[in-house]
C-alpha positions, 0 to 999 in steps of 0.5 A: 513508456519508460521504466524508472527506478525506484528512488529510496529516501529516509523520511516518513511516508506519509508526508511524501515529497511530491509534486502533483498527485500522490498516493500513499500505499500501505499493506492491510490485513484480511481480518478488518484489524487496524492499530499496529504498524504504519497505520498507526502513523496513517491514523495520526495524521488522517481519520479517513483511511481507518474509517474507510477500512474499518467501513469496506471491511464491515460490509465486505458481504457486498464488496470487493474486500478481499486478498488482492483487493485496493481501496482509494481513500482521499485525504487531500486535495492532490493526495489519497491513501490506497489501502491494500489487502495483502496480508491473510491474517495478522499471525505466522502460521505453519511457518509462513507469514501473514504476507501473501505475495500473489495478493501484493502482486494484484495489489500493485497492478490495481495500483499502477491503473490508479495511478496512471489514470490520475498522474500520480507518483506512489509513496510507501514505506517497504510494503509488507516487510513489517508485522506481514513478515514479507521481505523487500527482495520479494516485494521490490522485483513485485514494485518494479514489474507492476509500477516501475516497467510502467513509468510511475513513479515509485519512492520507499521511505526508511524512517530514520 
């Protein structure tokens, strides 16, 4: 297994230029709120994601929905929306930001199986650097032992 690098493009990353399977990895709060940020631009483009989310969230008394937790959600054929809860809250309090790197970490390693097990490249725009109030220098060594040290390939999209 090869490390490869992340590879940044300018574009939008919920239409990923991908051959073969591909999941698009975004960060969720842990409060079941949904209408702000890339998500906006996951809604407009499928219903499934949201619905699921919104589902997962409801009925989190009997499920995995937590910090550090991954849902899969199919939106195509070759294509699926991975979202990940990785942001406790959706306000800065005490000074820190919703962020929640150790849950991004988990995040990521749930990630890296999902796609390995299905030969999927990961698309994102810079996770948890938005209204999570994360920062990329924190996230990106997170990309790179997670994903990159396991041969996946990874693309961060800046909107123009």
């Amino acid at each position: 297994m090869s490390m490869t690098e992340i590879v940044y493009q300018t574009g939008d990353a919920t239409a990923p230029s991908a051959d073969g399977p591909a999941i698009i990895a975004h960060i969720c709060n842990d409060l079941g709120r949904w209408g702000k940020g890339f998500v906006v631009a996951v809604s407009a483009r499928w219903p499934e994601p949201e619905r699921s989310y919104r589902v997962w969230h409801r009925h989190r008394g009997s499920n995995d929905f937590a910090l550090g937790a991954v849902q899969l959600v199919q939106v195509a054929l070759n294509l699926h929306v991975a979202n990940m809860i990785g942001q406790h809250g959706i306000r800065s309090s005490a000074g820190s930001p919703p962020i929640r790197y150790d849950a991004v970490d988990q995040n990521l390693d749930t990630l890296a199986d999902l796609a390995s097990a299905s030969k999927a490249s990961v698309h994102m725009p810079r996770i948890g650097c938005g209204l999570a109030g994360g920062t990329w220098d924190r996230i990106e060594p997170l990309i790179h032992s997670r994903l990159s040290s396991r041969g996946i390939t990874v693309v961060v999209y800046d909107l123009e």
